[in-house]
Wavefront OBJ file of the C-alpha trace (Angstrom):
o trace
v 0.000 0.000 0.000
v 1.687 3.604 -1.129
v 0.350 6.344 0.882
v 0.856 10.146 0.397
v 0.543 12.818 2.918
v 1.438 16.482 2.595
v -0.059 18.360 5.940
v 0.234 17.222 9.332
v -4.018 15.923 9.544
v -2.795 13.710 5.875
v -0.325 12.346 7.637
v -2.222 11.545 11.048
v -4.896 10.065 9.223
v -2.121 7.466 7.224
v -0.870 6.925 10.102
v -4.611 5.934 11.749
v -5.778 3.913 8.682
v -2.436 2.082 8.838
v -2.707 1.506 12.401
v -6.414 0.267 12.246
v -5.841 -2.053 8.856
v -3.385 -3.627 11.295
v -5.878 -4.339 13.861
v -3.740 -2.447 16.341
v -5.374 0.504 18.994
v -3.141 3.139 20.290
v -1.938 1.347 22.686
v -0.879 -1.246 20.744
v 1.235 1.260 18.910
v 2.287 2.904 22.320
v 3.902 -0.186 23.494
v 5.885 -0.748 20.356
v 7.108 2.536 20.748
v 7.107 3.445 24.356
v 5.221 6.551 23.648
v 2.108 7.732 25.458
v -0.986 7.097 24.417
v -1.918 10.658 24.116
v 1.272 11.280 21.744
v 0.109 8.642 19.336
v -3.102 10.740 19.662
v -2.045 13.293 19.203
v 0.144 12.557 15.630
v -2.948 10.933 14.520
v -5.548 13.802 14.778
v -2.572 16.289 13.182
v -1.227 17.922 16.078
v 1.874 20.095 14.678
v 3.641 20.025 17.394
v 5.064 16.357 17.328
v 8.143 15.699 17.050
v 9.892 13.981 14.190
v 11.576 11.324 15.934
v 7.886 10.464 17.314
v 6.909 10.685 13.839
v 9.557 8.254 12.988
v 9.625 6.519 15.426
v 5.658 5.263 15.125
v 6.324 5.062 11.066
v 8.513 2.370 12.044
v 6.628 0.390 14.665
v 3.844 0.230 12.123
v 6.296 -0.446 8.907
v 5.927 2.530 7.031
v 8.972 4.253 4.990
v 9.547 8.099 5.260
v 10.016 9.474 1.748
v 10.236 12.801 0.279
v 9.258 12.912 -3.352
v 9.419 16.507 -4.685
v 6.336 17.440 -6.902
v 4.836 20.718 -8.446
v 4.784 23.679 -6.519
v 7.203 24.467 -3.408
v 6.525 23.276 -0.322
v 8.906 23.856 2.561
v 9.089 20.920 5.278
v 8.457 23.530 7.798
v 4.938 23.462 6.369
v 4.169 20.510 6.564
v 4.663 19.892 10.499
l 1 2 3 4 5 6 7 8 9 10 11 12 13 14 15 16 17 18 19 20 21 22 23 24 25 26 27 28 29 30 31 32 33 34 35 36 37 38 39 40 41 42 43 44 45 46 47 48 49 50 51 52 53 54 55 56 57 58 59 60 61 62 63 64 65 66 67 68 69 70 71 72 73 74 75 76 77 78 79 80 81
């Protein structure tokens, strides 16, 4: 499955659908990754204020690959968390 995200709520929700099309809840994911519950949250439902390693670091509990893949237009990382 190839997802794309380009705003913090796209990438909360790929994050959620990946997490629920595993069967997992959050606290599944929270174990995997020692994060709260409320962090996992809080990435899911777009919170800009996570941090990338907890970004990363649930990506790879789940199996997911961080990629960026420029396309039109300029978008600055800084936009999208």
């Amino acid at each position: 499955m190839e997802l794309s995200a380009r705003t913090a709520d796209q990438i909360g929700q790929a994050i959620r659908r990946t997490r629920k099309a595993r069967g997992w809840t959050q606290g599944d994911v929270s174990a995997r990754t020692n994060l709260r519950v409320a962090t996992i949250s809080s990435l899911e439902n777009g919170d800009t204020g996570v941090k990338l390693a907890t970004l990363l670091s649930v990506m790879a509990a789940l199996g997911l690959e961080f990629r960026l893949v420029q396309r039109g237009g300029n978008v600055d990382i800084e936009d999208i968390f």
